[in-house]
Residue, then its C-alpha position, 0 to 999 in steps of 0.5 A: x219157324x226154326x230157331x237157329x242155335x248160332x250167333x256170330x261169335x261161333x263162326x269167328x273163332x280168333x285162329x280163323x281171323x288170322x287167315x282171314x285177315x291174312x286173305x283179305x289183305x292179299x286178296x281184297x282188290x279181286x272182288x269187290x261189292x259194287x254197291x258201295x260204289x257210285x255207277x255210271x248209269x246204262x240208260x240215256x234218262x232215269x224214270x219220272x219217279x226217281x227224278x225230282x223231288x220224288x227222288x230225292x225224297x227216297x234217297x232221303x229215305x233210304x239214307x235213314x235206313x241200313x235195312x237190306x232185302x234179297x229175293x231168290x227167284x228161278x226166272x225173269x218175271x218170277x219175282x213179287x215186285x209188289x213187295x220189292x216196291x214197297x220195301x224199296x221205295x216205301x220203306x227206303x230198304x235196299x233191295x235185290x234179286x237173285x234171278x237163277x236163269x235168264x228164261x232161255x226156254x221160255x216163250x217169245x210173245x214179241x218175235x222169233x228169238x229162241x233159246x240164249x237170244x231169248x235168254x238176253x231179252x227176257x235179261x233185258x226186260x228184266x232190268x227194266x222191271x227193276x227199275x220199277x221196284x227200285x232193285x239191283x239185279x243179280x244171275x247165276x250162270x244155270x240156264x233155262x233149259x225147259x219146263x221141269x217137272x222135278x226139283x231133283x230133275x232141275x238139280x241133275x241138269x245144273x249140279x247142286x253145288x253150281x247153283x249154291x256156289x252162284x246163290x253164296x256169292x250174290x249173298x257174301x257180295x249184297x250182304x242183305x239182312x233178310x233172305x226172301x223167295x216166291x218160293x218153298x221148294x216143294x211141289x206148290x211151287x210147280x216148275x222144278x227150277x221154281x223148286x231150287x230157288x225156294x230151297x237155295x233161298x233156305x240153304x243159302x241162308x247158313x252157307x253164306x255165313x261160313x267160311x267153310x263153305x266156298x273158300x274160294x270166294x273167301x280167297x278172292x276177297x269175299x267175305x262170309x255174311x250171316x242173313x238174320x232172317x229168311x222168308x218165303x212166300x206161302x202158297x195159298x192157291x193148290x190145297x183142297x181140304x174137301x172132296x176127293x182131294x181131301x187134305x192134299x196139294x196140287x201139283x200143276x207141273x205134273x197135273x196130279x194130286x199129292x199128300x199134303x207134306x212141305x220140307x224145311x230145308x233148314x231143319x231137313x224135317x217134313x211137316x203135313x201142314x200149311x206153313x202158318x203166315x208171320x208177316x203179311x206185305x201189304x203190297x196194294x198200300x197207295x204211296x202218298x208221294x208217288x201216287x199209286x200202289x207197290x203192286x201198281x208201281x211194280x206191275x209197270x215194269x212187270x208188264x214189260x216183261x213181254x216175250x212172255x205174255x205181251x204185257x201184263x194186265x195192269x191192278x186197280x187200286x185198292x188193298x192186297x197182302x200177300x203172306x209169307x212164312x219165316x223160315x229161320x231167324x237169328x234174333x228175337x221174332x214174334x209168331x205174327x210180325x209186322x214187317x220182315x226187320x221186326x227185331x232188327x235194328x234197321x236204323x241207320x245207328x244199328x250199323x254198329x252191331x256189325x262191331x264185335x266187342x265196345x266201340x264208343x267212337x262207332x255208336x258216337x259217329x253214327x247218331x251224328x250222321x243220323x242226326x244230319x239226316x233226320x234233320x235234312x228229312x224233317x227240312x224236306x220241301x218239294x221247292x227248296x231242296x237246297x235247304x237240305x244241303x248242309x245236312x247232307x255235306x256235313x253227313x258225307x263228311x261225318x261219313x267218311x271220318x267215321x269209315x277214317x276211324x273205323x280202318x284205324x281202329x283195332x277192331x278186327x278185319x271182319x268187322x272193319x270189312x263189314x263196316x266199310x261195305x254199310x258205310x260205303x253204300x252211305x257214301x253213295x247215297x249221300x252222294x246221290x242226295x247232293x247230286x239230286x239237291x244240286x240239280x247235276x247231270x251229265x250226259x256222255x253222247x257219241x257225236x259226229x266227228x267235229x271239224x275242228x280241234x276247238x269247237x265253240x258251241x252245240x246246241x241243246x240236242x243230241x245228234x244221230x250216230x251209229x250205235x256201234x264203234x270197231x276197233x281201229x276207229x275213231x269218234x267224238x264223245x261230247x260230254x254235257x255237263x249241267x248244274x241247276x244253280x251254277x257253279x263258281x264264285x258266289x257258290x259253294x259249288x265247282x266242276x272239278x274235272x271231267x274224264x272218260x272212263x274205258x276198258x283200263x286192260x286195253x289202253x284206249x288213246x283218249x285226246x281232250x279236244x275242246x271243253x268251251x265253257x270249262x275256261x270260265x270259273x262260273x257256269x251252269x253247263x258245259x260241253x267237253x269234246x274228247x277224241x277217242x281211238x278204239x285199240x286194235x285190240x278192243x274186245x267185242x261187247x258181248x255176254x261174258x258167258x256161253x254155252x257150247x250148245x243149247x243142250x248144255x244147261x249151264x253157261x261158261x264163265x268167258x270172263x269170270x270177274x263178272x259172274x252175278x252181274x246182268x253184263x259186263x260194263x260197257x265199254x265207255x262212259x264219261x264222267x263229271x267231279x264236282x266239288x261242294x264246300x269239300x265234298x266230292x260229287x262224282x256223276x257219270x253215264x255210259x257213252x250214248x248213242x242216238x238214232x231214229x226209229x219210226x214210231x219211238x222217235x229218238x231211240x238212244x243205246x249205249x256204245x258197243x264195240x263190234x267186229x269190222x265184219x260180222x260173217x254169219x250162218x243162219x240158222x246154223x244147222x240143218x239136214x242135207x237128204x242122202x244122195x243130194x248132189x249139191x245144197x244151198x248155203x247163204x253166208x251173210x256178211x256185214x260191213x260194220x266199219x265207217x270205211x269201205x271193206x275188201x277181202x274175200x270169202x270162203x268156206x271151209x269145207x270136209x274133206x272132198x267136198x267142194x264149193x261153188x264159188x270156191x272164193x267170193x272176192x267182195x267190196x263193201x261201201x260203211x255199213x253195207x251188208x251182202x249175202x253170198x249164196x254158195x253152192x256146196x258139193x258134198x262128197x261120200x255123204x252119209x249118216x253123220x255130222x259135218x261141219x262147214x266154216x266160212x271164213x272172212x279176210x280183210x288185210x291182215x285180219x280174219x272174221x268168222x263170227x258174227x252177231x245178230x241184234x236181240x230185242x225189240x223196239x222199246x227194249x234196249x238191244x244187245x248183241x248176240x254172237x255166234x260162229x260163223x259155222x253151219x252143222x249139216x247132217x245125212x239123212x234118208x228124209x224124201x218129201x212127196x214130189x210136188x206138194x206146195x205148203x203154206x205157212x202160217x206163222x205163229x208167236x215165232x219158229x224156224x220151221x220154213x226155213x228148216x223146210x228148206x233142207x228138205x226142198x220144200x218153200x213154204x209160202x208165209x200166208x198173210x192175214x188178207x190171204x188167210x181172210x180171202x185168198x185162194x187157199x185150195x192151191x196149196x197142197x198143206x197149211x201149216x200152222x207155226x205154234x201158238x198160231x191162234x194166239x199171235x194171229x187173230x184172223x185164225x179165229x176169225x177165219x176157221x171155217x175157211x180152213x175147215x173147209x180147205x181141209x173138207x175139200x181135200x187139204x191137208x191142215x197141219x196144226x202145231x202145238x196151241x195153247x188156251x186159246x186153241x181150247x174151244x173147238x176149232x178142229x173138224x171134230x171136239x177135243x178137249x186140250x185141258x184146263x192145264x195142258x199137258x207137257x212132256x218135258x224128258x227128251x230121252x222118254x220113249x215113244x211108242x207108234x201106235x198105229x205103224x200102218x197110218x199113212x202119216x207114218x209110212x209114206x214118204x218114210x217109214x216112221x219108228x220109234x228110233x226117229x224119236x232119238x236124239x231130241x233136245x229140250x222136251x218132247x212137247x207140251x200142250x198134249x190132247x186130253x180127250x178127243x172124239x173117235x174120229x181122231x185116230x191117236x199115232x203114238x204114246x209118251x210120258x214122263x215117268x209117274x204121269x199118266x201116258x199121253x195119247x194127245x200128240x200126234x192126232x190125225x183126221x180124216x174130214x171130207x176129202x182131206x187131212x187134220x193133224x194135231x201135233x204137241x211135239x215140239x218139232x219146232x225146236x228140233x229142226x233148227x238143231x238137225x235132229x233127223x228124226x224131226x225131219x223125217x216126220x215133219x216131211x211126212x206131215x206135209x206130203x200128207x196132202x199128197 
C-alpha cells in the first residue's frame, strides 16, 4: 500500500476558490449528481427485497450511514456483486458501478443480436443485476470492440484520455468514499479492457480530486472529489511457485507463462510479489433479515445476465471471502482491516469533515438528525412502521434546516457544495423511508382512450396498450395513486397534487381530464386521467450515443447531458406529492405500458416515442458478384401509428442504376408491417463500395430510418435504430453451380443470409431433421458457431453427420467452444483447455497449402483475401490435430506462437471435413470480400 502525501487543504488553495466559486455559480445548473434527487422509477414493480419491511429497514440502514463505494469494471457481468451486496444491503453503504463498455463483442447465448444490439441487452441485463445489489449504474461511451490481449492494444483503440475523462466524471458526479476494481491492470487480469478498468480505478483515485485535471467538467458545474481510499481485488487463481513455472503468472488472453512482477499505477513502481491482502469481504455471510447470503443475493441477478451464458449456477450457502488489496489511502489504515471504511468516519455525523475550518451549528445538526434515526432503527417493527414516523418527519425536517444553514453560512462554496450533495441524498432517503412507512404508490399507466371527458371509475387492473406513442398522437395516462392508512381529516396526511413529468424542451400538450377521487378531502386511492399530445416535434427514444461503424471502438455523444447514464430518461412519467405533517413526500414512476405475452403473462414497458414509419434494411450490407445483372433488395416498412399510412417508397440508388419497381405506392392499416421486394440493375459494377438509400413519404414528412426491438422475454426491451441504407460491393465471388446447403444454426449469426448474396439458400435444419431426416440430399452442412453448444441434438446425432461426410458430404464447421472438446470430428484434435484466439484483424495470414482445392476452386484464395477484416481474426484455434487433417493457413498475434488451427480440412470416406476458427461470421454482414470468397469455397467443396 502507498501513502498519499496529500490532504485536502493543498488542493484548495484560496486563489483557486475564487474561480471555483465564480464557476459553480455561472455553472451550477449544467450537471447535476442525480442521487441527490428523488426518481421516477423505470419498472412497473420494485423487487420483494426491497419492498415491505424488508425495505424499509435497508433504507433505515442506509439513513445511519454516509458511507459510499464505486466499483470499476470493464464489462457487464465483470463486477464482484457479492461485495456490492453486502456493503449495500448489509452495511446500508451507497453503492455504484462504473461499467467501461456495454459487452458489444461479447457473445449472445439467447438469440442473434450482435455488436451495439448486443451492446443495449447486455446494458439492460445489467441494470437488472443491480437491482440485486442495490447499486446505481454508471457507463462511459468506450465500446467493446473484441477480446483484447494487451492493456496497451485497449489504450490505443479507445485513447487514454477518453476513458479517464469518462471514469472522473462518474467519480466528481458519486462522490463515493472508497474506489474499488476486480481488477489490477496487469496481466492476472487477462482481457485488456479488464487491464484498463484495474489501472483507471488507480489513476482515478488522484485525477478525480484535482481541478487541473478536465477543467472542463469543472466548467459545467462539477466539482473535484478526493476518494479517501482505493482497493482491488487480489488475484489468487494465475501463479505457480513449483514446477517449470516457478515464481511466474499465467496470462490466460495470451496463453503464456510470465515473470511474476505487478504495477502500482499510484506510485508507477514495479514490485515481484503478490499484492498482500488488507481486508477480506466476507460475501457468503447470511443476512438474517433477508435470508440468504450476499454472494446468493447478488448471484440472482448475475444470472440473469444471460446472453453471456444463459444463467449462471446459482451458490449454495455457506461461507466465502474474497480478498482485496489497499492501493492507496488518505487516512490512518491498518496492514489487515476489517472493512474497506476502517479509519473513515462513515457515520451519518462524520458528514462534517466535509467542512473546512469550526462549524458548531454543522457538528450540532447532524447528531440531532442522528438521533431521529437511531431512535426510529431502535423502534423498528416489522408490523407497526407507523411508530417510526415521527422520527422520520422530524429527520427530514432537521435536514432541510441544517442544508438552510449550511447555504447560508460562510463557509466556502466547496465546502457548501459538498455538503449539499451528503445531505440531498439524506433528503432522498428520508423521503423513501416515509414513503415506505406511509404505504404510498403510485402507478402511471398508459391506458385506452376513455369515452368521455369525466370517467367515474376503473377497477383495480391495468389494461393492454401499445408500448409505443408517435408523434402527433394522442393517449390516456391514468395515474393511481394509493396510500395504506388514507389520507385527509383524522390523518396527518394529504395528496397534494399530481402531475405528468415529459421532455420540458419539447412542450407536450397535457389536458387533466378527470381525477374521481381527488374532489374528496379523505381517500386511500385515487385515478387521475390526463390527455396527452405528443408534439410533431418528440424525439425518438433512443440511445443518446452511436457510432458510425462497428469498427469505431467508441461511441458519439448524440446528446452529451446524459454521458455516465444506462439511457436517457424516458419520455414520461407521473407523479404524486404528498404532504405529511409539513413534510413533502414526492413518489413518481415512468409512464407504463402493458401487453400479453404467452408464457410471461402480463408483461409491462415504459412508454417510448417511435417514427410514424419505421423503414429498414436488413442486414445492411452484403456483396453483389461481378457481372450480376440485377440483385434482390427487401425494404421493410412498419406502420407504427394508430392510423392508417399512405405514401410512397423508393430508393435511392448510384448514378445509372435502376430499380424494379422504381416507386412502391403503399397503404398501411395501425400497425401493419410490409416488405417491399425491389429489384436493383446495377450499372458499370466494379470493385468498389456502393450505397443505396430508401426513402419512405407520407404527407409532408420523409422516413429513412428505422428500429429493430432488442432483447428477450423477461428483459426489458429497447429500441435500436439504424439508417435506412443497404452497403453493396463488387466482388469477383462465383459459387459451384448446383450445390444446395443445409444450415444448422448455433448460438445466432447472419450467415444464411449473407449467402444469399452470392446465390446460395440455405435451408435451416431442424432438430427432427438433424435427428432423422434425409440429409445426403444436401451437397454441404454448415454448422452456425457454437452450434454444439445451442443445440443439443449435434451431440446426440454426430455419427449421423459423420456418416454424411463418409458417404460423400462436405461438413463445414464454424468455430465451437468446450463442448466441442471431445472428439467429434472423423479424426482426434484437441481444441485446448483455454482456446486460442487471434484477435488483430490486421495480422498477416499466410496459405500454407495454395494447391488445396479448398482454396482454389471456385476462387483462387491468397493472402490479400484476408485484408480489410474487422474485429478479429478468430478464436477457438486447433491446437493439435491428427495427420489427417491437413492445415491451410498460419496467423498469429504478435509474441504468440503461430497458430496452424484454423482453417483444417478432412478428407474422410468419400467426403470433406472443415474446421474453421476465423470468424467469417462477422465479416460477412460487413461486406468484406474476402470472407466471401472463402466462404463460397467452403460450401462449393462438396461439389
Amino acid at each position: 500500500m502507498v501513502s498519499i502525501a496529500r490532504t485536502h487543504t493543498s488542493l484548495r488553495r484560496i486563489a483557486a476558490l475564487s474561480a471555483l466559486a465564480a464557476l459553480m455559480s455561472a455553472n451550477a445548473q449544467q450537471v447535476t449528481p442525480w442521487q441527490t434527487s428523488i426518481a421516477a422509477t423505470a419498472d412497473s414493480t420494485t423487487l420483494p427485497v426491497d419492498r415491505g419491511a424488508d425495505g424499509l429497514w435497508q433504507t433505515l440502514k442506509k439513513l445511519h450511514t454516509r458511507a459510499s463505494l464505486m466499483m470499476i469494471t470493464a464489462h457487464p457481468d465483470d463486477e464482484d456483486g457479492g461485495m456490492m451486496a453486502l456493503e449495500s444491503r448489509g452495511m446500508g453503504a451507497r453503492t455504484a458501478l462504473m461499467t467501461l463498455t456495454r459487452g458489444e463483442g461479447g457473445q449472445d447465448a439467447m438469440g442473434s443480436e450482435t455488436y451495439d444490439a448486443l451492446g443495449l441487452i447486455r446494458t439492460n441485463e445489467l441494470l437488472l443485476a443491480d437491482q440485486y445489489t442495490g447499486t446505481e449504474q454508471y457507463w462511459s461511451r468506450v465500446a467493446d470492440y473484441g477480446f483484447s490481449k494487451t492493456i496497451d492494444e485497449a489504450f490505443q483503440q479507445w485513447g487514454h484520455d477518453r476513458v479517464l475523462y469518462d471514469v472522473v466524471r462518474a467519480v466528481r458526479l458519486n462522490r463515493p468514499l472508497v474506489l474499488t476494481s476486480v481488477f489490477t491492470g496487469n496481466i492476472t487480469d487477462g482481457h485488456g479492457h479488464h487491464q484498463v478498468a484495474g489501472a483507471m480505478a488507480q489513476e482515478v483515485f488522484k485525477a478525480a480530486c484535482d481541478p487541473k485535471v478536465f477543467p472542463d467538467q469543472i466548467a459545467a458545474g462539477l466539482l473535484p472529489w478526493c476518494p479517501v481510499k482505493v482497493y482491488e481485488r487480489v488475484p489468487g487463481f494465475f501463479f505457480s511457485s513449483t514446477g517449470m513455472h516457478r515464481n511466474q503468472i499465467y496470462d490466460y488472453a495470451t496463453d503464456k507463462w510470465s515473470p511474476m512482477r505487478f504495477y502500482n499505477y499510484l506510485t508507477k513502481q514495479w514490485t515481484t510479489t503478490t499484492p498482500e491482502t488488507n481486508v477480506e469481504i466476507p460475501e457468503g455471510n447470511l443476512d438474517p433479515i433477508l435470508g440468504q447470503s450476499y454472494l446468493q443475493i447478488a448471484r440472482q441477478g448475475w444470472a440473469l445476465q444471460k446472453s453471456q451464458n444463459g444463467g449462471g449456477n446459482p451458490p449454495l450457502p455457506g461461507p466465502m471471502d474474497v480478498s482485496y488489496h489497499r492501493y492507496g489511502s488518505l487516512a490512518p489504515a491498518a496492514e489487515h482491516e476489517q472493512s474497506f471504511f476502517d479509519g473513515i468516519d462513515t457515520s451519518l455525523e462524520g458528514i462534517a469533515t466535509l467542512a473546512h475550518g469550526d462549524a458548531p451549528f454543522l457538528k450540532a445538526g447532524l447528531h440531532g438528525i442522528n438521533q431521529n434515526v437511531t431512535h426510529a432503527m431502535l423502534m423498528y417493527t416489522p408490523s407497526e412502521p407507523q411508530k417510526l414516523l415521527p422520527d422520520l418527519h422530524d429527520g427530514y425536517m432537521k435536514t432541510k434546516a441544517l442544508m438552510d444553514a449550511v447555504n447560508a453560512s460562510t463557509l466556502n462554496a466547496e465546502d457548501k457544495a459538498n455538503l449539499d450533495h451528503e445531505l440531498g441524498i439524506k433528503l432522498v432517503q428520508f423521503n423513501t423511508a416515509l414513503a415506505q412507512v406511509l404505504g404510498l404508490q403510485v402507478n402511471a399507466l398508459v391506458t385506452p382512450r376513455t369515452k368521455s371527458d369525466h370517467p367515474s371509475s376503473f377497477g383495480n387492473s391495468a389494461e393492454a396498450t401499445p408500448p409505443n406513442v408517435t408523434p402527433g398522437a394522442a393517449f390516456d395516462l391514468r395515474l393511481h395513486v394509493t396510500a395504506a392508512g388514507g389520507w385527509g381529516p383524522g390523518t396527518k396526511l394529504r395528496l397534494t397534487r399530481t402531475w405528468l413529468e415529459t421532455p420540458a424542451s419539447e412542450k407536450w400538450p397535457v389536458e387533466r381530464i378527470g381525477a374521481p377521487g381527488m374532489e374528496n378531502v379523505t381517500g386511500a386511492v385515487t385515478d387521475i386521467v390526463f390527455r396527452v399530445e405528443v408534439p410533431r416535434s418528440a424525439a425518438a427514444t433512443k440511445p443518446y450515443f452511436s457510432r458510425k461503424d462497428i469498427a469505431q471502438p467508441y461511441y458519439h455523444l448524440d446528446d452529451p447531458r446524459w454521458l455516465n447514464r444506462p439511457f436517457a430518461p424516458y419520455p414520461v412519467a407521473g407523479w404524486a406529492e404528498f404532504d405529511y405533517d409539513g413534510v413533502p413526500v414526492r413518489i413518481g414512476q415512468v409512464a407504463q405500458t402493458m401487453h400479453w405475452v404467452h408464457g410471461p403473462g402480463a408483461v409491462f414497458q415504459p412508454l417510448v416515442v417511435t417514427p410514424q414509419l419505421s423503414v429498414t434494411i436488413s442486414p445492411g450490407a452484403g456483396v453483389t458478384p461481378l457481372g450480376s445483372s440485377s440483385f434482390p433488395l427487401t425494404v421493410k416498412i412498419a406502420n407504427e401509428q394508430q392510423d392508417n399510412a399512405t405514401g410512397d417508397l423508393q430508393l435511392q440508388l448510384p448514378q445509372g442504376w435502376t430499380s424494379e419497381p422504381a416507386v412502391d405506392h403503399f397503404h398501411l392499416a395501425a400497425g401493419e408491417k410490409a416488405e417491399v421486394a425491389f429489384t436493383v440493375r446495377p450499372a458499370n459494377l466494379g470493385q468498389e463500395s456502393y450505397k443505396l438509400r430508401a426513402v419512405a413519404r407520407s404527407g409532408n414528412e420523409e422516413f429513412s430510418e428505422g428500429f429493430e426491438t432488442v432483447g428477450y422475454p423477461g428483459l426489458r426491451p429497447y429500441n435500436l435504430y439504424h439508417p435506412a441504407t443497404y452497403r453493396t460491393r463488387g466482388v469477383d465471388v462465383k459459387v459451384a453451380p448446383g450445390i444446395k446447403v443445409g444450415y444448422i444454426m448455433g448460438t445466432g449469426d447472419e450467415v444464411p443470409e449473407a449467402l444469399r448474396n452470392i446465390g446460395v439458400d440455405a435451408h435451416l435444419l431442424t432438430a427432427d431433421e438433424i435427428a432423422t431426416g434425409d440429409l445426403s440430399q444436401y451437397t454441404t452442412i454448415v454448422l452456425g458457431i457454437r452450434a454444439y453448444a445451442a443445440r443439443p441434438e449435434l451431440t446426440a446425432n454426430n455419427q449421423r453427420l459423420l456418416d454424411y461426410v463418409k458417404n460423400g458430404g462436405n461438413l463445414v464447421v464454424q468455430y465451437e467452444r468446450d463442448e466441442f472438446n471431445q472428439d467429434l470430428g472423423p479424426y482426434p484434435y484437441t481444441l485446448g483447455r483455454s482456446p486460442e484466439k487471434v484477435v488483430d484483424e490486421s495480422d498477416p495470414v499466410t496459405i500454407l497449402d495454395a494447391s488445396n482445392p479448398l482454396l482454389t476452386a471456385p476462387n483462387h484464395i491468397t493472402s490479400a483475401d484476408f485484408n480489410g477484416w474487422v474485429e478479429e481474426r478468430g478464436h477457438s484455434f486447433m491446437t493439435s490435430w491428427d495427420s489427417n487433417y491437413k492445415a491451410l493457413t498460419e496467423t498469429h498475434d504478435p509474441g504468440q506462437d503461430p497458430q496452424r488451427g484454423g482453417l483444417l480440412y478432412a478428407k474422410y470416406g468419400k467426403g470433406t471435413y472443415v474446421y474453421v476458427a476465423y470468424a467469417l461470421y462477422r465479416q460477412l454482414p460487413e461486406a468484406v470480400p474476402g470472407a466471401y470468397r472463402i466462404f463460397a469455397n467452403l460450401v462449393s467443396a462438396g461439389k
